[in-house]
C-alpha positions as a printed NumPy array, in Angstrom:
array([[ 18.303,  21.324,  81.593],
       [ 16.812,  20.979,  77.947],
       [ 18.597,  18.578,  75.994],
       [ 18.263,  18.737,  72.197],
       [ 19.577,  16.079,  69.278],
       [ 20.777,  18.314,  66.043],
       [ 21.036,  15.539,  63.318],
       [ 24.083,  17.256,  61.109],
       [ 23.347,  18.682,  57.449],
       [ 23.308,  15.857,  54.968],
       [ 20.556,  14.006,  52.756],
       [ 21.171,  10.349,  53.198],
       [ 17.428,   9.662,  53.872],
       [ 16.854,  11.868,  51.189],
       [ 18.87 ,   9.928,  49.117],
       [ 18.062,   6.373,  50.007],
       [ 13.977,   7.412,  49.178],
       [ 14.857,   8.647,  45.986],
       [ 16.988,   5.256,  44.849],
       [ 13.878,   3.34 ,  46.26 ],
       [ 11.801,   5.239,  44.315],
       [ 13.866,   4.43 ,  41.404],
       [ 14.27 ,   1.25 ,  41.862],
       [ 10.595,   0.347,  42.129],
       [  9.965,   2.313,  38.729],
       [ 12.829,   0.492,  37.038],
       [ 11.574,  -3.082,  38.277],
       [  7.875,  -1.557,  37.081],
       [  9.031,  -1.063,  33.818],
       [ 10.886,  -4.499,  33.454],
       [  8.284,  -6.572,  34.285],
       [  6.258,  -4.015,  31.776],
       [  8.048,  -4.735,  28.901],
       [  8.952,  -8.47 ,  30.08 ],
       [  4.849,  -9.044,  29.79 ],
       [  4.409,  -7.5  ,  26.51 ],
       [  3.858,  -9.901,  24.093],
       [  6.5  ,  -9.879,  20.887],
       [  5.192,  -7.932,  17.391],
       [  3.36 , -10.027,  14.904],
       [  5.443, -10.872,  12.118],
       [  4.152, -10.085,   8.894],
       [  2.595, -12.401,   6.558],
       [  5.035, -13.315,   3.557],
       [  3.288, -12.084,  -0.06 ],
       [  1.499, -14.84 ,  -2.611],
       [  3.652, -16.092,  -4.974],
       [  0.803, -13.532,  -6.895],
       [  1.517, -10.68 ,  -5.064],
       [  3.643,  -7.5  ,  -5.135],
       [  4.208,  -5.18 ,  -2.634],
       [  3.114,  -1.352,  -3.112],
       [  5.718,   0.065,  -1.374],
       [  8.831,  -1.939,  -2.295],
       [  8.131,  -4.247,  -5.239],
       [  7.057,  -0.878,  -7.747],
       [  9.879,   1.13 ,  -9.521],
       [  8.685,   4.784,  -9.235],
       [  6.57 ,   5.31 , -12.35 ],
       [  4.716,   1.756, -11.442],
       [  3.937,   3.602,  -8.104],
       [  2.622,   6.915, -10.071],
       [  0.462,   4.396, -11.902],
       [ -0.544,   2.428,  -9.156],
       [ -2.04 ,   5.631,  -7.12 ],
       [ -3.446,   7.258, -10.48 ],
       [ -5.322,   3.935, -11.278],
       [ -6.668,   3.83 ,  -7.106],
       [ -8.454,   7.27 ,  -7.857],
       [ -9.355,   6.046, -11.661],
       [-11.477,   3.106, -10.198],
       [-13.573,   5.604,  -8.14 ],
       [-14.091,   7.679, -10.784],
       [-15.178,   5.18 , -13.738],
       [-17.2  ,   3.952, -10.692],
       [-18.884,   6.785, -10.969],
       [-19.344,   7.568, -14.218],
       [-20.59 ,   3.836, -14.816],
       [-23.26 ,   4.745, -12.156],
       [-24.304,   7.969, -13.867],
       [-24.081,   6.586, -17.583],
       [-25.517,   3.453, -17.106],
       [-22.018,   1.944, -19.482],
       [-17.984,   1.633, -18.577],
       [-16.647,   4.853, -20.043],
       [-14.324,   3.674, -22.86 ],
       [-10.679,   4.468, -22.264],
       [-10.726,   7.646, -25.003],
       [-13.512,   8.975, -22.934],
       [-11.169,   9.003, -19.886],
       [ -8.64 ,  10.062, -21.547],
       [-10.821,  13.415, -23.091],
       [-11.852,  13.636, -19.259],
       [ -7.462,  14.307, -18.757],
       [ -8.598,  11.479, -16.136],
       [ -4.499,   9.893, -15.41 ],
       [ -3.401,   7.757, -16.477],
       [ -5.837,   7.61 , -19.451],
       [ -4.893,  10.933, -20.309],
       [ -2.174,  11.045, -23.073],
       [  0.372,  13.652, -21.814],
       [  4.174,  13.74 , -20.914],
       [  3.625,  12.197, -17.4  ],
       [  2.084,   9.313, -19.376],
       [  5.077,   9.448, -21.574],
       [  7.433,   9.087, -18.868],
       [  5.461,   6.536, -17.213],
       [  6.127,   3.96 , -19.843],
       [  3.642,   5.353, -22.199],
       [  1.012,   2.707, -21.843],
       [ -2.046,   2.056, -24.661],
       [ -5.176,   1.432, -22.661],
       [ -7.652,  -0.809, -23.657],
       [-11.653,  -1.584, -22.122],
       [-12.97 ,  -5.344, -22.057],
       [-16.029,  -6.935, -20.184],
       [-16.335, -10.659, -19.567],
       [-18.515, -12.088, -17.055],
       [-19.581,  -9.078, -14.958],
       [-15.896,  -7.979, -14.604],
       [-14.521,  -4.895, -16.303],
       [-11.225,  -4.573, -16.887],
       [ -9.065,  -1.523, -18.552],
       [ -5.323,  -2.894, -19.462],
       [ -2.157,  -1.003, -20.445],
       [  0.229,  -2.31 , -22.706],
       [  3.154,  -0.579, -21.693],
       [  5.558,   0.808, -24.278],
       [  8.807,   0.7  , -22.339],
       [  8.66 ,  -2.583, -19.751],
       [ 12.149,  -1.435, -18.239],
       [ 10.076,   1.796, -17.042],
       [  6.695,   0.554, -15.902],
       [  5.047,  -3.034, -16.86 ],
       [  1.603,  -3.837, -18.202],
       [ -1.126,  -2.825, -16.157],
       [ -4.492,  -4.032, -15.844],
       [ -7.129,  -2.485, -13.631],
       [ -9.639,  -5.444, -12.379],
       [-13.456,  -3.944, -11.612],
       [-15.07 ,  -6.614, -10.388],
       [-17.53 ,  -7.498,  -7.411],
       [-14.453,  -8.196,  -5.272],
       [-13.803,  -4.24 ,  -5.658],
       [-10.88 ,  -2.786,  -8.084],
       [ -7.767,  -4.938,  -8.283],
       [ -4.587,  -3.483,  -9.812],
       [ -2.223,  -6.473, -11.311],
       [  0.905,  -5.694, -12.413],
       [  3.341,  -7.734, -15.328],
       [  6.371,  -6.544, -16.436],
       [  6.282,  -7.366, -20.119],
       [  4.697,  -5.612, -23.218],
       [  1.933,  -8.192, -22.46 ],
       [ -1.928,  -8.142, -23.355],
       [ -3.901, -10.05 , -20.332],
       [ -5.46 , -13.38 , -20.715],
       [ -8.761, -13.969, -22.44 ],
       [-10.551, -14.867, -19.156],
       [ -9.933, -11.685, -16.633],
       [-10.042, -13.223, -13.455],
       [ -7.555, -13.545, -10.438],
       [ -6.822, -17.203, -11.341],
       [ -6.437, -17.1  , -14.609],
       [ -4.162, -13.872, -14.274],
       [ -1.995, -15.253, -11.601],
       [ -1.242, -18.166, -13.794],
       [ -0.352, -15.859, -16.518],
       [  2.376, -14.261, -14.719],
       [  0.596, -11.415, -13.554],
       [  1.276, -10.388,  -9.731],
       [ -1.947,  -8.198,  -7.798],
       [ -0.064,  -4.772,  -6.316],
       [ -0.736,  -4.771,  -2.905],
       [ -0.163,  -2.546,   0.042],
       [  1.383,  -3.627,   3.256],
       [  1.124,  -1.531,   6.514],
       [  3.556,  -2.48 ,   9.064],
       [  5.159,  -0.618,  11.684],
       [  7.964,   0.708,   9.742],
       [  5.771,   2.09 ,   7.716],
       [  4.453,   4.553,  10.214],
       [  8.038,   5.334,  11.587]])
């Protein structure tokens, strides 16, 4: 006589690979994450320093961007001409925020001015209305362009270099990229 075993309907083996199975990927990912090493925290500002994103009321931040794209474009002009194109030029060229139209207005209405000391070029805006956008000066130096940033009707000092504009008052706009940034 044949005798045959019939194991009864069920999945227990079933069942006990599949919790193995998790349980190996859920100690995999714990010792993952338990190895990764914590996020660099970011470096606090200068005392000279503003951030791009967060320091700048919106019309700063308009100015800010519009003076990024003027630097590459006196750049260029400087290049072809052989001379800084004075601010009226720029502002002929409807070049922002040179140009003198309602967006410049509303962006604190600024008067722009050109002066060259030492190799550095520097175009400043004395802003009209402080409460909406400060004083602006746009630093063209060997360094690269530098946008600094007071919140006064202020001229810049005489000598139109980091130092002495940091010890003026004057904070350099910066931008910070961190990971909320990106989220």
């Amino acid at each position: 006589m044949h005798q045959q075993i019939v194991r009864r309907a069920g999945a227990e083996r079933e069942t006990l690979w599949v919790l193995l199975a998790a349980g190996l990927i859920l100690a995999t990912a714990g010792t993952a994450v338990g190895l990764r090493p914590a996020p660099e925290t970011d470096a606090p500002l200068a005392l000279h320093q503003i951030d791009s994103r967060t320091g700048l009321t919106a019309a700063e931040q308009g100015l800010h961007a519009d003076l990024k794209v003027a630097a590459d474009e006196i750049a260029a002009l400087r290049k072809a001409d052989g001379r800084a194109p004075a601010p009226a030029d720029l502002a002929a060229q409807a070049l922002p925020p040179f140009a003198a139209d309602a967006s410049a207005t509303a962006r604190g209405g600024h008067a722009w001015t050109l002066t060259e000391s030492g190799g550095s070029l520097a175009y400043a805006g004395l802003s009209a209305a402080p409460e909406t956008a400060g004083s602006l000066v746009l630093l063209l130096d060997g360094h690269g362009p530098g946008i600094w940033l007071k919140r006064a009707a202020e001229a810049p000092p005489a000598r139109l270099d980091e130092a002495s504009l940091a010890a003026a008052g004057w904070k350099r706009i910066t931008s910070t990229f961190t990971a909320g940034v990106t989220r």
